[in-house]
C-alpha positions as CSV (number, residue, x, y, z in Angstrom):
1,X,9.9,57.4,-11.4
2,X,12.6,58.7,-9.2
3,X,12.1,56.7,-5.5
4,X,11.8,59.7,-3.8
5,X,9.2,60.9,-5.9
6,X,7.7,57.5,-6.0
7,X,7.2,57.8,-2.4
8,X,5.4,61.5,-2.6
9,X,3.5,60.0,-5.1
10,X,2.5,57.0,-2.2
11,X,1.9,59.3,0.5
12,X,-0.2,61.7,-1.6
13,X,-2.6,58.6,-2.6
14,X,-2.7,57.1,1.1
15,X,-6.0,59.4,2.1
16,X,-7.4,58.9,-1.1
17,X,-7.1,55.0,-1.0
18,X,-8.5,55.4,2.8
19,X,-11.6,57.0,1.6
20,X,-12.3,54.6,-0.9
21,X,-11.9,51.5,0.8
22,X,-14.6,53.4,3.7
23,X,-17.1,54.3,0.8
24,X,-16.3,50.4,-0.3
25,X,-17.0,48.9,2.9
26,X,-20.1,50.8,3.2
27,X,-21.3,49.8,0.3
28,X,-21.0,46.0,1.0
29,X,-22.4,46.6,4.7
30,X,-25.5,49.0,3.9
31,X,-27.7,46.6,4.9
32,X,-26.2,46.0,7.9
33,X,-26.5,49.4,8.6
34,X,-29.6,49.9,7.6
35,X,-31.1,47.2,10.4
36,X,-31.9,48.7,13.3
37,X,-30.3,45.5,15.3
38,X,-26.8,45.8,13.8
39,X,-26.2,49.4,13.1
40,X,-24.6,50.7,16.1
41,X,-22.1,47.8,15.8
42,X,-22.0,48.2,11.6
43,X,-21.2,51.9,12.6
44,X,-18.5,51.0,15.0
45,X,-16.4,48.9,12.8
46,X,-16.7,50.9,9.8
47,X,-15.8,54.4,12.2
48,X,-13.1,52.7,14.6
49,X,-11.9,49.5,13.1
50,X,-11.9,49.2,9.6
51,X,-12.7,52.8,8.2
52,X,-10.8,55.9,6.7
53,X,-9.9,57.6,10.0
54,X,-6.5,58.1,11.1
55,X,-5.8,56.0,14.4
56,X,-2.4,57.1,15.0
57,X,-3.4,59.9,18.2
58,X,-5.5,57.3,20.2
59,X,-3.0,53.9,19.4
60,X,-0.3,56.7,20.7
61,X,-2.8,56.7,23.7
62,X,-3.3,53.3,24.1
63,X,0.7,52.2,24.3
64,X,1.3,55.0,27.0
65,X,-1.7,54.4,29.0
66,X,-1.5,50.0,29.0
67,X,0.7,49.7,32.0
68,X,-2.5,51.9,34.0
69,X,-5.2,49.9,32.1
70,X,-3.7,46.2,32.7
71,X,-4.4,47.2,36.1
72,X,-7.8,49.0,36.2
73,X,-9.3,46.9,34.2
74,X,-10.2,43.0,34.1
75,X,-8.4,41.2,31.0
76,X,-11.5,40.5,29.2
77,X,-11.4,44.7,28.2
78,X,-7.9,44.8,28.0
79,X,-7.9,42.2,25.0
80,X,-9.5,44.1,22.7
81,X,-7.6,47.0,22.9
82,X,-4.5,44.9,22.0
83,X,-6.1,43.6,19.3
84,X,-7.4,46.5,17.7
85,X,-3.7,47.8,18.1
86,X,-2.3,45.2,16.0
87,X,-5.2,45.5,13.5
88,X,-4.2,49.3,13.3
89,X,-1.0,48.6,12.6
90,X,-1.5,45.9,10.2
91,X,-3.9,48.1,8.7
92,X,-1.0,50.8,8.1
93,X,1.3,48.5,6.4
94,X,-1.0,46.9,3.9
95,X,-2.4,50.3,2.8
96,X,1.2,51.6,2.5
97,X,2.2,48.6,0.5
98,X,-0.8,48.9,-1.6
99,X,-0.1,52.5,-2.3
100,X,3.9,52.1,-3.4
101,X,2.6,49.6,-5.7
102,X,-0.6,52.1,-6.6
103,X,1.2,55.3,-7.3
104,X,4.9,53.5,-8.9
105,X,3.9,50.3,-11.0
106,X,0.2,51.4,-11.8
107,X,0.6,55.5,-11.8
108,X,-2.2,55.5,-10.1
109,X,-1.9,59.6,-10.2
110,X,-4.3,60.8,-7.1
111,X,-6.9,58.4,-8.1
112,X,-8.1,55.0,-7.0
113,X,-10.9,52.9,-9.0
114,X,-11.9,49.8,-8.7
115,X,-10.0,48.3,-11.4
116,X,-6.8,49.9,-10.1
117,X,-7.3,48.6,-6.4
118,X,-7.9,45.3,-7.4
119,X,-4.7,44.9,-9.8
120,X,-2.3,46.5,-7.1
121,X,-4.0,44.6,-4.5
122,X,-3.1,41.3,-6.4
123,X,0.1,42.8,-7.4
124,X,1.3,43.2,-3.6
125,X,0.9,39.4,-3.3
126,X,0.2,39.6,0.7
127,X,-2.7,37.2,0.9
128,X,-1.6,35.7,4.5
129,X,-1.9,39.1,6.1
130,X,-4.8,40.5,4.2
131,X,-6.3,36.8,5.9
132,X,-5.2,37.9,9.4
133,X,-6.8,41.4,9.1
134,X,-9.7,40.5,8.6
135,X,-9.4,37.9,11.4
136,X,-8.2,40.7,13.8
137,X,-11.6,42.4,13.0
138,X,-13.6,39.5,14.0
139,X,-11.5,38.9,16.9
140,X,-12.1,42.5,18.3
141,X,-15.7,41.7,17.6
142,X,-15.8,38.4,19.6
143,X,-14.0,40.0,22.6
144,X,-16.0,42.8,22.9
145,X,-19.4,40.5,22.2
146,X,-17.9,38.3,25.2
147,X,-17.0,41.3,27.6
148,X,-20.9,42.9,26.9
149,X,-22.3,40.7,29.2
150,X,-20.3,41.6,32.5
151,X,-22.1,44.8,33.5
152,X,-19.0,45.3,36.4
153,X,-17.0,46.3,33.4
154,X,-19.8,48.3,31.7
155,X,-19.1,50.0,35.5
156,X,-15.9,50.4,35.4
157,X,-16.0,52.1,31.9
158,X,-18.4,54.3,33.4
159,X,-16.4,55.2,36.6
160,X,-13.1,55.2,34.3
161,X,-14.6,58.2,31.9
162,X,-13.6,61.4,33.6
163,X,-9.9,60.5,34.9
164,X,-9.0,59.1,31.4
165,X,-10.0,61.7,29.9
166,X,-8.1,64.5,32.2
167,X,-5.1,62.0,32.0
168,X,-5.1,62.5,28.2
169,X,-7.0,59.0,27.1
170,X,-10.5,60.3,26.5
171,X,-10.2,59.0,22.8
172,X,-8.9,55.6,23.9
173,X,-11.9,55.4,26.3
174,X,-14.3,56.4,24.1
175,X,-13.3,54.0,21.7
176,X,-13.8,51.1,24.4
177,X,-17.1,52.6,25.0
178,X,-18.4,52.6,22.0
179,X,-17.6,49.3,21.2
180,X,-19.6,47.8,24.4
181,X,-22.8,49.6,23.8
182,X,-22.6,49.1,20.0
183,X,-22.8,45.3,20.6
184,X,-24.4,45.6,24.3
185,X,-27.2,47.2,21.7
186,X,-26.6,44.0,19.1
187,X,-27.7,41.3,21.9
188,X,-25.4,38.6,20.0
189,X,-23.3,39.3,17.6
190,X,-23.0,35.8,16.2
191,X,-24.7,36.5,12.8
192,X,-23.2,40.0,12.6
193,X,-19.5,38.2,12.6
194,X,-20.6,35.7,10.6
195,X,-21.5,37.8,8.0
196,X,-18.4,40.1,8.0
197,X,-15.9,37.0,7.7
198,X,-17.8,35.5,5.0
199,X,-18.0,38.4,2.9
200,X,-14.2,39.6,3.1
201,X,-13.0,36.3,3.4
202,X,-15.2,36.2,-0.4
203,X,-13.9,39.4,-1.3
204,X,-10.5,38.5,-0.9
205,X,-11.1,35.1,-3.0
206,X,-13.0,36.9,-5.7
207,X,-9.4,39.8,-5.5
208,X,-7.1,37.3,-6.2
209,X,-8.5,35.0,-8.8
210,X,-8.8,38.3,-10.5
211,X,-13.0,38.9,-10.7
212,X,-14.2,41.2,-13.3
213,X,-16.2,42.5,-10.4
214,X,-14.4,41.5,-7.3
215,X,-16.8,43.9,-4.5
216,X,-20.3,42.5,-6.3
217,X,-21.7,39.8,-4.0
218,X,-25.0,40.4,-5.9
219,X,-25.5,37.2,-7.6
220,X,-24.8,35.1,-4.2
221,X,-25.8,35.0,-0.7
222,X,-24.6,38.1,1.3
Protein backbone atom coordinates (compact mmCIF):
# COMPACT_ATOMS: atom_id res chain seq x y z
CA UNK A 1 0.00 0.00 0.00
CA UNK A 2 1.11 3.40 -1.19
CA UNK A 3 2.33 5.38 2.29
CA UNK A 4 0.00 7.98 1.64
CA UNK A 5 -2.71 5.78 1.37
CA UNK A 6 -1.46 3.82 4.15
CA UNK A 7 -1.82 6.76 6.29
CA UNK A 8 -5.72 7.52 5.10
CA UNK A 9 -6.16 4.07 5.74
CA UNK A 10 -4.68 4.97 9.64
CA UNK A 11 -6.62 7.91 10.17
CA UNK A 12 -9.89 6.42 8.88
CA UNK A 13 -9.51 3.45 11.53
CA UNK A 14 -8.35 5.84 14.49
CA UNK A 15 -12.34 6.50 15.68
CA UNK A 16 -13.09 3.09 15.09
CA UNK A 17 -10.14 1.69 17.19
CA UNK A 18 -11.30 4.49 19.89
CA UNK A 19 -14.74 3.12 20.16
CA UNK A 20 -13.64 -0.26 20.54
CA UNK A 21 -11.18 0.05 23.14
CA UNK A 22 -14.23 2.25 25.19
CA UNK A 23 -16.80 -0.66 24.54
CA UNK A 24 -13.56 -2.91 25.81
CA UNK A 25 -12.93 -1.13 28.81
CA UNK A 26 -16.47 -1.19 29.75
CA UNK A 27 -16.75 -4.46 29.49
CA UNK A 28 -13.92 -5.31 31.90
CA UNK A 29 -15.15 -2.50 34.44
CA UNK A 30 -19.04 -3.30 34.37
CA UNK A 31 -18.90 -4.19 37.71
CA UNK A 32 -17.26 -1.42 38.78
CA UNK A 33 -19.86 0.48 37.29
CA UNK A 34 -22.50 -1.19 38.31
CA UNK A 35 -21.52 -0.57 42.35
CA UNK A 36 -23.09 2.19 43.57
CA UNK A 37 -19.61 3.17 45.53
CA UNK A 38 -17.39 3.24 42.49
CA UNK A 39 -19.44 4.38 39.58
CA UNK A 40 -19.10 8.01 39.54
CA UNK A 41 -15.29 7.37 39.59
CA UNK A 42 -15.72 4.11 36.99
CA UNK A 43 -17.65 6.76 34.89
CA UNK A 44 -14.90 9.30 35.08
CA UNK A 45 -12.04 7.35 33.90
CA UNK A 46 -13.79 5.55 31.29
CA UNK A 47 -15.45 9.34 29.99
CA UNK A 48 -12.24 11.63 30.71
CA UNK A 49 -9.25 9.47 31.00
CA UNK A 50 -9.17 6.43 29.34
CA UNK A 51 -12.28 6.44 26.86
CA UNK A 52 -13.13 7.20 23.12
CA UNK A 53 -13.54 10.94 23.35
CA UNK A 54 -11.42 13.31 21.70
CA UNK A 55 -9.31 15.40 24.30
CA UNK A 56 -7.59 17.61 21.96
CA UNK A 57 -10.08 21.07 22.58
CA UNK A 58 -9.74 20.98 26.47
CA UNK A 59 -5.61 19.72 26.55
CA UNK A 60 -5.59 22.92 24.03
CA UNK A 61 -7.24 24.54 27.13
CA UNK A 62 -5.17 23.33 29.68
CA UNK A 63 -1.63 24.46 28.07
CA UNK A 64 -2.94 28.11 27.51
CA UNK A 65 -4.65 28.38 30.76
CA UNK A 66 -1.48 26.66 33.18
CA UNK A 67 0.49 29.79 33.67
CA UNK A 68 -3.26 31.23 35.42
CA UNK A 69 -3.85 27.88 37.16
CA UNK A 70 -0.25 27.35 38.79
CA UNK A 71 -1.27 30.38 40.42
CA UNK A 72 -4.98 30.09 41.49
CA UNK A 73 -4.70 26.91 42.53
CA UNK A 74 -2.65 24.97 45.29
CA UNK A 75 -0.19 22.17 43.58
CA UNK A 76 -2.02 19.36 44.87
CA UNK A 77 -4.91 20.26 41.83
CA UNK A 78 -2.49 21.37 39.47
CA UNK A 79 -0.84 17.77 39.46
CA UNK A 80 -3.38 16.06 38.02
CA UNK A 81 -4.02 18.18 35.27
CA UNK A 82 -0.36 17.57 34.15
CA UNK A 83 -0.69 14.21 34.41
CA UNK A 84 -3.68 13.66 32.60
CA UNK A 85 -1.97 15.83 29.88
CA UNK A 86 0.78 13.50 29.40
CA UNK A 87 -1.63 10.52 29.63
CA UNK A 88 -3.56 12.22 26.66
CA UNK A 89 -0.73 12.53 24.76
CA UNK A 90 0.66 9.20 25.34
CA UNK A 91 -2.74 8.00 24.63
CA UNK A 92 -2.47 9.72 21.06
CA UNK A 93 0.71 8.14 20.10
CA UNK A 94 0.04 4.52 21.03
CA UNK A 95 -3.35 4.57 19.24
CA UNK A 96 -1.68 6.11 16.11
CA UNK A 97 1.01 3.58 16.27
CA UNK A 98 -1.44 0.84 16.70
CA UNK A 99 -3.43 2.01 13.81
CA UNK A 100 -0.36 2.33 11.03
CA UNK A 101 0.32 -1.07 12.00
CA UNK A 102 -3.69 -1.90 11.97
CA UNK A 103 -4.63 -0.54 8.63
CA UNK A 104 -0.80 -1.30 6.69
CA UNK A 105 0.62 -4.75 7.99
CA UNK A 106 -2.82 -6.26 9.09
CA UNK A 107 -5.45 -4.42 6.40
CA UNK A 108 -7.37 -3.97 8.96
CA UNK A 109 -9.97 -2.29 6.41
CA UNK A 110 -12.42 -0.04 8.76
CA UNK A 111 -12.63 -2.80 11.21
CA UNK A 112 -11.17 -3.69 14.55
CA UNK A 113 -11.77 -7.19 16.34
CA UNK A 114 -10.33 -8.62 18.92
CA UNK A 115 -8.05 -10.86 17.15
CA UNK A 116 -6.81 -8.01 15.07
CA UNK A 117 -6.10 -5.59 18.17
CA UNK A 118 -4.29 -8.05 19.93
CA UNK A 119 -1.84 -9.08 16.88
CA UNK A 120 -1.04 -5.23 16.01
CA UNK A 121 -0.82 -4.50 19.57
CA UNK A 122 2.02 -7.14 19.94
CA UNK A 123 3.25 -6.26 16.58
CA UNK A 124 3.94 -2.50 17.76
CA UNK A 125 6.33 -3.94 20.34
CA UNK A 126 5.88 -0.76 22.85
CA UNK A 127 5.38 -2.62 26.06
CA UNK A 128 7.42 0.12 28.25
CA UNK A 129 4.91 2.79 27.36
CA UNK A 130 1.71 0.79 27.21
CA UNK A 131 3.30 0.09 31.19
CA UNK A 132 3.46 3.88 31.75
CA UNK A 133 -0.08 4.57 30.55
CA UNK A 134 -1.59 2.74 32.51
CA UNK A 135 0.51 4.06 35.46
CA UNK A 136 -0.42 7.66 34.39
CA UNK A 137 -4.12 6.51 34.99
CA UNK A 138 -3.47 5.47 38.40
CA UNK A 139 -1.43 8.35 39.13
CA UNK A 140 -4.32 10.75 38.11
CA UNK A 141 -6.42 8.63 40.38
CA UNK A 142 -4.06 8.91 43.45
CA UNK A 143 -3.74 12.70 43.03
CA UNK A 144 -7.17 13.40 42.74
CA UNK A 145 -8.02 10.66 45.80
CA UNK A 146 -5.35 12.77 47.79
CA UNK A 147 -6.65 16.35 46.83
CA UNK A 148 -10.53 15.07 47.81
CA UNK A 149 -9.98 15.59 51.23
CA UNK A 150 -9.01 19.39 51.29
CA UNK A 151 -12.49 20.97 51.04
CA UNK A 152 -10.51 24.67 50.50
CA UNK A 153 -9.86 23.23 47.07
CA UNK A 154 -13.32 21.75 46.55
CA UNK A 155 -13.89 25.86 47.25
CA UNK A 156 -11.81 27.14 45.05
CA UNK A 157 -13.22 24.82 42.15
CA UNK A 158 -16.44 26.13 43.12
CA UNK A 159 -15.49 29.88 43.20
CA UNK A 160 -13.23 29.17 39.98
CA UNK A 161 -16.40 27.89 37.79
CA UNK A 162 -17.87 30.97 36.26
CA UNK A 163 -14.53 33.03 35.29
CA UNK A 164 -13.02 29.78 33.62
CA UNK A 165 -15.62 29.29 31.84
CA UNK A 166 -16.15 33.07 30.43
CA UNK A 167 -12.20 32.91 29.99
CA UNK A 168 -12.73 29.93 27.59
CA UNK A 169 -11.70 26.86 30.21
CA UNK A 170 -15.13 25.66 31.12
CA UNK A 171 -14.18 22.20 29.70
CA UNK A 172 -10.86 22.15 31.53
CA UNK A 173 -12.71 23.01 34.80
CA UNK A 174 -15.27 20.71 34.41
CA UNK A 175 -13.07 18.05 33.93
CA UNK A 176 -11.25 18.96 37.36
CA UNK A 177 -14.67 18.86 38.81
CA UNK A 178 -15.69 15.92 37.90
CA UNK A 179 -12.83 14.16 38.96
CA UNK A 180 -13.09 15.51 42.79
CA UNK A 181 -16.76 14.58 43.29
CA UNK A 182 -16.41 11.28 41.47
CA UNK A 183 -13.84 10.14 44.09
CA UNK A 184 -15.04 12.75 46.91
CA UNK A 185 -18.32 10.30 46.24
CA UNK A 186 -15.76 6.99 46.35
CA UNK A 187 -14.61 7.77 50.07
CA UNK A 188 -11.13 5.92 49.21
CA UNK A 189 -10.21 4.91 46.28
CA UNK A 190 -7.63 2.37 47.42
CA UNK A 191 -9.46 -0.78 46.14
CA UNK A 192 -10.82 1.01 43.09
CA UNK A 193 -6.93 1.63 41.91
CA UNK A 194 -6.07 -1.51 42.97
CA UNK A 195 -8.28 -3.11 40.79
CA UNK A 196 -7.59 -1.08 37.63
CA UNK A 197 -3.70 -1.73 37.81
CA UNK A 198 -4.12 -5.29 38.37
CA UNK A 199 -6.35 -5.84 35.57
CA UNK A 200 -4.47 -3.84 32.70
CA UNK A 201 -1.31 -4.59 34.09
CA UNK A 202 -2.90 -8.53 33.44
CA UNK A 203 -4.31 -7.56 30.26
CA UNK A 204 -1.17 -6.32 29.03
CA UNK A 205 0.61 -9.78 30.18
CA UNK A 206 -2.06 -11.85 28.77
CA UNK A 207 -1.53 -9.29 25.05
CA UNK A 208 1.87 -10.12 24.76
CA UNK A 209 2.37 -13.76 25.55
CA UNK A 210 -0.17 -13.88 22.83
CA UNK A 211 -3.68 -15.23 24.85
CA UNK A 212 -6.25 -16.96 22.85
CA UNK A 213 -8.46 -14.66 24.84
CA UNK A 214 -6.35 -11.88 26.08
CA UNK A 215 -9.59 -9.31 27.58
CA UNK A 216 -11.17 -12.69 29.52
CA UNK A 217 -10.31 -12.38 33.21
CA UNK A 218 -13.16 -14.86 33.81
CA UNK A 219 -11.38 -17.75 35.03
CA UNK A 220 -9.25 -15.60 37.74
CA UNK A 221 -9.79 -13.09 40.25
CA UNK A 222 -11.00 -9.70 38.87
Amino acid sequence: MPAAAADKAAAGLLTTLRRWQSQRLARTYADLQADPRYARAATFFLSDLYGDADFAERDRQARKAFPLIEKALPRSAVEPIERALELHALSAELDAALCEVLAGELAAKGRVTEALYAEGYRRCRNRAARLRQIALVIEVGRDLDRIVARHFVYRLLALARTPARKAGFGDLHDFLERGFEAFRHMGGADTFLQTIERRETRILERLFAGAPRPFDLSDEDK
